[in-house]
N, C-alpha and C positions, 0 to 999 in steps of 0.2 A: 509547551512544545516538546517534542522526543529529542530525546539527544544524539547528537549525529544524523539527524534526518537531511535527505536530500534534495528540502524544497522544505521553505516556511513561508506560507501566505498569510497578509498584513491585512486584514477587513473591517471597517465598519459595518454595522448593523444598518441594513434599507429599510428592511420587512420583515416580520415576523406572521406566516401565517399558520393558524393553528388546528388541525384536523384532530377532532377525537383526545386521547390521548398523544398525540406525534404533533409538532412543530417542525415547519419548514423556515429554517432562517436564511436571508436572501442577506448576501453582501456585498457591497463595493471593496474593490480589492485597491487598498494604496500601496502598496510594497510588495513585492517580494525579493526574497533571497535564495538562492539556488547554491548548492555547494560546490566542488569540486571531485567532492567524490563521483563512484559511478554505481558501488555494490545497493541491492533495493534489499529493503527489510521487507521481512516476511515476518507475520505470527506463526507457530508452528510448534504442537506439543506443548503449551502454556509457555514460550517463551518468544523473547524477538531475536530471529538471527538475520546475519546478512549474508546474501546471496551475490557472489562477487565478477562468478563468471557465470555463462548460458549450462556450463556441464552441472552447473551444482540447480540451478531449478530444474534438469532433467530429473538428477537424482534426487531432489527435494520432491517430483510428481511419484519416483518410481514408490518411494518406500507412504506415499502418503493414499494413495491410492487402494483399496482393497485385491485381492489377489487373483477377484475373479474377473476384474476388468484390465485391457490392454493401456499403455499408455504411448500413446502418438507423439512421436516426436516432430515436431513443428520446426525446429533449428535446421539450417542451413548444413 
């Protein structure tokens, strides 16, 4: 599990089906736990940060985005 995540799902194994190289595995979910936090991790530059309000995934798209594309703000 990651540390400080904001949701851990508790599964047994159903089904395992296997294509090629890739495996699909199907579970039943007996638990979860959900935190109280509210910030969502992101990967980002080889690292995990947390993104705590809507203005920082703004500026998490602005600086990730290349220079020739606009970036849409979607927030209210």
């Amino acid at each position: 599990m990651l540390a400080d995540a904001l949701a851990a799902i508790d599964c047994e194994v159903e089904d395992v089906v296997e294509r090629h190289s890739h495996a699909i595995v199907i579970g039943r979910v007996l638990d979860v736990a959900v935190s109280a936090r509210t910030a969502a991790l992101a990967y980002w530059q080889g690292r995990y940060v947390a993104i705590d309000q809507d203005e920082d995934a703004v500026k998490l798209a602005e600086v990730s985005v290349p220079a020739s594309r606009t970036v849409r703000k979607f927030l209210p």
